[in-house]
N, C-alpha and C positions, 0 to 999 in steps of 0.2 A: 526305513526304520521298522523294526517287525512291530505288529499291533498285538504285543501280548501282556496281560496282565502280569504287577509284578508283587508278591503278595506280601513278602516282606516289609515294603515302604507302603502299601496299601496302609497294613496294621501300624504302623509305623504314624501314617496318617491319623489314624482313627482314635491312638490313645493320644495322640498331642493337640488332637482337635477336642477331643473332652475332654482333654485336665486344662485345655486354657480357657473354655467356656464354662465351666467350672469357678475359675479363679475370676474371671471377668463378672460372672455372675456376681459371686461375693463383693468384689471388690466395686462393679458398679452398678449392676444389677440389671435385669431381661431386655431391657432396650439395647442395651451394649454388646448384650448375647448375640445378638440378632445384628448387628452392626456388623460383629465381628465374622458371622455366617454370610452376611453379603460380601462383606470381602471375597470369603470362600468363592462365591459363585462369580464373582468378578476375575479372579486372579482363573480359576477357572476358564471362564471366555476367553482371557488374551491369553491365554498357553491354544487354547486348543482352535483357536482363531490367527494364532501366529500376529496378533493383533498389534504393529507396532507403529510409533511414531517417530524414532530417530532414524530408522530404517524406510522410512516412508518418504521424509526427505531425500535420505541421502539417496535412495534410488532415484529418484523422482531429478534433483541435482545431475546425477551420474549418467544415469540409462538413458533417461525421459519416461520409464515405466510408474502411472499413478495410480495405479491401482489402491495402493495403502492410502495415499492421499485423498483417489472420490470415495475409498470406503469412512476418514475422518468425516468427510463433507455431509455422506448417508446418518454419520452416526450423530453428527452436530442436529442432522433437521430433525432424526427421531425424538433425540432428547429434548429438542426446543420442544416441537410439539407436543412430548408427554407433558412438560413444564408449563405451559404457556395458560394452562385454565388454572393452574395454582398459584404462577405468578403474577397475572392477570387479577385476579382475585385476593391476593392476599392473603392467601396461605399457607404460604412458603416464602421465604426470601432467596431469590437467587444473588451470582458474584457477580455486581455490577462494578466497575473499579477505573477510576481515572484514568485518560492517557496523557500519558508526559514523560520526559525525560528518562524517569526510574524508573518506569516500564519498558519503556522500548530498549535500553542499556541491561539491562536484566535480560530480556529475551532473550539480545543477541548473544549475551554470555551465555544463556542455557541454549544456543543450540550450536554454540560452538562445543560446550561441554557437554552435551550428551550426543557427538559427534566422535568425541577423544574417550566418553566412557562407555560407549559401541552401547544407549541405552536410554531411554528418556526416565524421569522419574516412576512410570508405573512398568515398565519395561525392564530398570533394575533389579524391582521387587520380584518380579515373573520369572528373570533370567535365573538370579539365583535362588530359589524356592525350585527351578526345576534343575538344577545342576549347575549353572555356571559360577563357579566361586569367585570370579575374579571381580560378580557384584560385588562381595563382602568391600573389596577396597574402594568400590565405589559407593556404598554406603555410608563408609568412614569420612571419605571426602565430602561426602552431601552434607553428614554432622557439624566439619567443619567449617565448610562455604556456607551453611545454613548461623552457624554461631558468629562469624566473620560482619555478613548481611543484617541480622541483625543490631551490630555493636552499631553497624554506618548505616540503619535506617533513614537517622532523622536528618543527615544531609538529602540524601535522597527524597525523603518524601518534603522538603520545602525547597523544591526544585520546581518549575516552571511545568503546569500540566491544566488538562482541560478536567471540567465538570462531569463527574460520571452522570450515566441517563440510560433506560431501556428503550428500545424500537418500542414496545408494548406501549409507552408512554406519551411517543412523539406527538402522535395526532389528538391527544383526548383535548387538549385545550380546542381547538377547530371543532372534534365531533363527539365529546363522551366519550367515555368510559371504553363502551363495549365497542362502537363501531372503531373508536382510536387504537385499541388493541387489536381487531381483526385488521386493520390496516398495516398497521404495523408488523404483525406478523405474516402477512402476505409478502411483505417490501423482503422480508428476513428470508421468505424461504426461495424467494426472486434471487436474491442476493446469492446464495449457497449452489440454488442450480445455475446461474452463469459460471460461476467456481469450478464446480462439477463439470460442468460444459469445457471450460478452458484448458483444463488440465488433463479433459482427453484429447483435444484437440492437440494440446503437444505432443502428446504420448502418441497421436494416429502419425503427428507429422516425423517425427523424432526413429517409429520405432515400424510403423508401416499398418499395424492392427493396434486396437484397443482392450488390455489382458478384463475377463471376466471378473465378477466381483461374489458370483454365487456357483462357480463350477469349483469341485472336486471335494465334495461334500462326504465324509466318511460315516463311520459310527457316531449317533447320537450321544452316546456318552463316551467312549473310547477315543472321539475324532478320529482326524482333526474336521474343522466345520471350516466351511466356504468365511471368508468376508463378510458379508452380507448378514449369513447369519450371527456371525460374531457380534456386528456394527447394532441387532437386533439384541444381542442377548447384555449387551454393554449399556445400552439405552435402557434395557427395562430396572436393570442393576443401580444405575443414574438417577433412574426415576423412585423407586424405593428407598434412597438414600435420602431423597429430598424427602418425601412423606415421613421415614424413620426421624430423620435429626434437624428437619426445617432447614438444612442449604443444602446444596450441591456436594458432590463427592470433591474429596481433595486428598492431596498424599504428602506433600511438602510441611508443613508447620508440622507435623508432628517428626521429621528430622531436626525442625529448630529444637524441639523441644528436647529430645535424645541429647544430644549435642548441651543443650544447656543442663540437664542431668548432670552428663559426665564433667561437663567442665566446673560446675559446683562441687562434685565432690573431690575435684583435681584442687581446689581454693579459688577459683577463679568467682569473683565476683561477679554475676552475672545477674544477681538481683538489681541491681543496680542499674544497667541497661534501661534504656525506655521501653522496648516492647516487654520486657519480663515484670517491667513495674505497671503492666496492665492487670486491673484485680483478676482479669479470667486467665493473663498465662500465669500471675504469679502464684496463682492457685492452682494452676495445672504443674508447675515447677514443684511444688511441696507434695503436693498429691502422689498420686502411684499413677504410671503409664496407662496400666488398664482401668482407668475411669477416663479414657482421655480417647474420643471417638475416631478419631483418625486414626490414631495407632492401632486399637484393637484393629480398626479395618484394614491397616496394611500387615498385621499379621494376618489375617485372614488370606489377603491376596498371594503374599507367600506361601503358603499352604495349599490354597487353590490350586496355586501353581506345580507343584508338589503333587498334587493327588492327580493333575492331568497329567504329569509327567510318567507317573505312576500305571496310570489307567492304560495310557498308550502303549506302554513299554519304554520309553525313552529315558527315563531317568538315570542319568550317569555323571556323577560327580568327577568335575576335575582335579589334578592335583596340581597345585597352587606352585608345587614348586617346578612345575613343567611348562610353565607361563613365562615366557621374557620380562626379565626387568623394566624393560622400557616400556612393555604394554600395562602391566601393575602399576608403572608410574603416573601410562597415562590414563586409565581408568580412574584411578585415586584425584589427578587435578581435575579430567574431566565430573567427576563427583563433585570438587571443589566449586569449579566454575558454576555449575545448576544449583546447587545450594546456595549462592551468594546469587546467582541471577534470579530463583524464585524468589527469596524476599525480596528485591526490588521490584519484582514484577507482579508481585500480587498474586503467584502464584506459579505451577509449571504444567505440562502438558496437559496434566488432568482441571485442577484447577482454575486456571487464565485461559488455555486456550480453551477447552472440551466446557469447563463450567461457565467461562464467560460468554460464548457463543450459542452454549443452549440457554443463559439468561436474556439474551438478546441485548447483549455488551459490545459495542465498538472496541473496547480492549481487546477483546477476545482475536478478533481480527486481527489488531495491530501485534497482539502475541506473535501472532502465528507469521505474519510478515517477516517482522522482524530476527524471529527464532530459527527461519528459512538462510534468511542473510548469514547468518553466524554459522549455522550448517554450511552454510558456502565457503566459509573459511576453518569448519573444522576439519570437513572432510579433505583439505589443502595435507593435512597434518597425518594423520590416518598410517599413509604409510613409514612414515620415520618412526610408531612406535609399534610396527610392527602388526596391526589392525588388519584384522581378512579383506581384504578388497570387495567390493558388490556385487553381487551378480545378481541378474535381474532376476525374480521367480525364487531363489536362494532362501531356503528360513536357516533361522537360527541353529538348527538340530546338522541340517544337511552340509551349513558352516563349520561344525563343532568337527564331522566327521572328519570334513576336510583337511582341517590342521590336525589333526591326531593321526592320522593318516602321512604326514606331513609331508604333504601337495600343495 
C-alpha cells in the first residue's frame, strides 16, 4: 500500500472533526470535546496498529498464529496496571459484572457474530471510518440485536449467576487494604502471563516460530505501528477515559441507544422497556446523541479511523453494490448477533472483555472464553457467505486488495 498522503480526505477530516466538536461542545460541553478527541486518538491506534479482535481469534482458531491474542493479553496488563492505583483507591470505578448464564450466552453470540460480521464491536467502527462500507450493514444490525437484547434483558438478568468481585478486593479481609490489593493484582498479572505464555506455546507448536509483537514498525504518524506499540497507545487511551468520565471505555450501549432513537421515532414504544425506563437512559433517549459519552467517542473512533486511513494512503471506499448479497446478509446478522449478545453480556470486546479484565473482573475472562467458543462456530460459516478466508500475517487493507483483485 503506497504511504502517501491523501489531502482531500485529510481536509475532509479536519472540517468534520471541528463542526462536530463544535456541536459537541454546545450541546454537551469541554468534557465531551475531549471525549470525543480520545476516540480520535483510539480509532487512530486500531487503524494504524491493524489492532483487532475478531481477527485475532479467528487466526488464532485457523492458523494457531497469536500474535493478535498475546498482543490482547500485553494490552489487558497495561491497562490493569494504569487502572489499579485508581481503582484500588477509589477513584474511578471500573466494569465489574456478574458471571452467569446471560454472560456467557451473550459472548458466545458475539463471537459467533463478529465472526459472520468479519469484525468485533471497535473493529466495525475502525473498518468502516477507513473504507469498508459493508460495516454500515453491520452497524444497522448491532442497532437492531442491541434493541432486540434489550427488550429480553430482564429474562436474562434473573437467570442463575455468581456475585460480581475484584482480584483488588480478594485478600483485603486477610490483609487490608493496601497489601490485599498488591496481592491481588500480582495473582492478575500471574494469571495474564501464563495466558501469554500458553498461546505461544501453541502458535510455537502449531506453526514452528512464535510471530513478533513489536517488528515492522513504520512512520510515527503515517504508520503502520508494530502491536506492541499499538497494545501501548490503546492502554494509555483506556486510561484517560477512565480519569475523563470515571469508567472504562465502552462502544456497545450507545448502539442500544441509536437503535432506541430510531425505533421511537418509527412508534415503537421503547420507553416502556426496563432498561430505557432507567432515569439515566431515559434521559439519554430524549436527550440529543451528543451529550451521550460513548457515542461522541465512537464518532471519534470513526474518524480516527478515517484520518489514519488518510495519513497512510489507504483510504478507499467500497461500492456496496460490488459486495455479494450473501456477505451483506451476513455482516448485517452478524451485527445482529453482537448487538443482542452485548447486552446480555454486559458488554462486548471493548467493554466485558478489554474493560472487565483491566478491572480485574473474572467476567472479563469468561468473556473472552466464551466469545472464543462461538468464534469456533462462526468461523464454520465464513465461507457460505462468501467471507475472505485467513491468512496468517493478512491485515485488512491487503484482504481488501485481494477481493478487488478478485483472487
Amino acid at each position: 500500500m503506497t504511504r502517501r498522503l491523501q489531502p482531500l480526505p485529510l481536509l475532509t477530516f479536519g472540517l468534520l472533526a471541528l463542526a462536530l466538536s463544535w456541536a459537541i461542545l454546545q450541546a454537551g460541553g469541554l468534557r465531551l470535546v475531549l471525549a470525543f478527541w480520545l476516540g480520535v486518538w483510539l480509532g487512530l491506534a486500531l487503524f494504524h496498529a491493524r489492532f483487532g479482535f475478531a481477527s485475532g481469534f479467528r487466526r488464532f482458531l485457523l492458523t494457531g498464529e497469536s500474535r493478535l491474542i498475546r498482543a490482547h493479553f500485553l494490552l489487558f496488563a497495561l491497562t490493569a496496571t494504569l487502572f489499579a492505583p485508581f481503582l484500588a483507591t477509589g477513584m474511578a470505578s471500573g466494569f465489574v459484572a456478574p458471571m452467569g448464564v446471560g454472560l456467557l450466552v451473550g459472548a458466545f453470540l458475539f463471537g459467533v457474530g463478529m465472526q459472520l460480521g468479519d469484525g468485533c464491536a471497535s473493529g466495525t467502527l475502525y473498518h468502516t471510518g477507513s473504507g469498508d462500507t459493508r460495516g454500515l450493514f453491520t452497524l444497522l444490525g448491532f442497532m437492531v440485536g442491541s434493541l432486540l437484547g434489550v427488550f429480553h434483558l430482564p429474562y436474562w438478568q434473573s437467570l442463575p449467576k455468581l456475585a460480581p468481585g475484584s482480584a483488588l478486593e480478594w485478600f483485603q479481609p486477610l490483609t487490608g487494604p493496601l497489601l490485599g490489593a498488591f496481592l491481588g493484582y500480582s495473582l492478575w498479572m500471574a494469571l495474564l502471563l501464563g495466558l501469554y505464555l500458553l498461546v505461544a506455546r501453541v502458535e510455537r507448536v502449531r506453526r514452528g516460530r512464535v510471530e513478533p509483537l513489536w517488528g515492522g514498525q513504520g512512520h510515527p504518524l503515517l504508520g503502520p505501528w508494530s502491536l506492541g506499540v499499538g497494545a501501548l497507545a490503546l492502554a494509555l487511551g483506556s486510561l484517560l477515559t477512565l480519569l475523563l468520565l470515571g469508567r472504562p471505555w465502552g462502544i456497545t450501549s450507545a448502539f442500544a441507544l441509536w437503535g432506541g432513537k430510531l425505533a421511537e421515532a418509527l412508534g415503537v414504544p421503547v420507553l416502556d422497556w426496563a432498561l430505557f425506563q432507567a432515569p439515566e437512559f431515559a434521559e439519554k433517549l430524549m436527550g440529543s446523541i451528543l451529550q451521550d459519552p460513548t457515542s461522541v467517542m465512537n464518532f471519534g473512533l470513526f474518524l480516527g479511523a478515517f484520518l489514519g486511513a488518510a495519513l497512510g494512503g489507504g483510504l478507499r471506499f467500497q461500492d456496496p453494490r460490488r459486495i455479494p448479497m450473501s456477505t451483506l446478509f451476513a455482516v448485517f446478522l452478524g451485527g445482529v448477533l453482537m448487538g443482542y449478545g452485548a447486552r446480555l453480556a454486559s458488554g462486548c470486546n471493548i467493554g466485558a472483555y478489554l474493560g472487565g479484565i483491566a478491572s480485574f473482573s473474572l467476567h472479563g475472562y469468561a468473556w473472552g472464553l466464551a466469545a472464543l467458543v462461538g468464534s469456533a462456530l462462526g468461523v464454520r460459516f465464513r465461507p457460505l457467505c462468501r467471507l475472505t478466508p485467513e491468512v496468517a500475517g493478512q491485515d485488512l487493507f491487503q484482504r481488501r486488495g485481494t477481493r478487488e483483485k478478485g483472487l
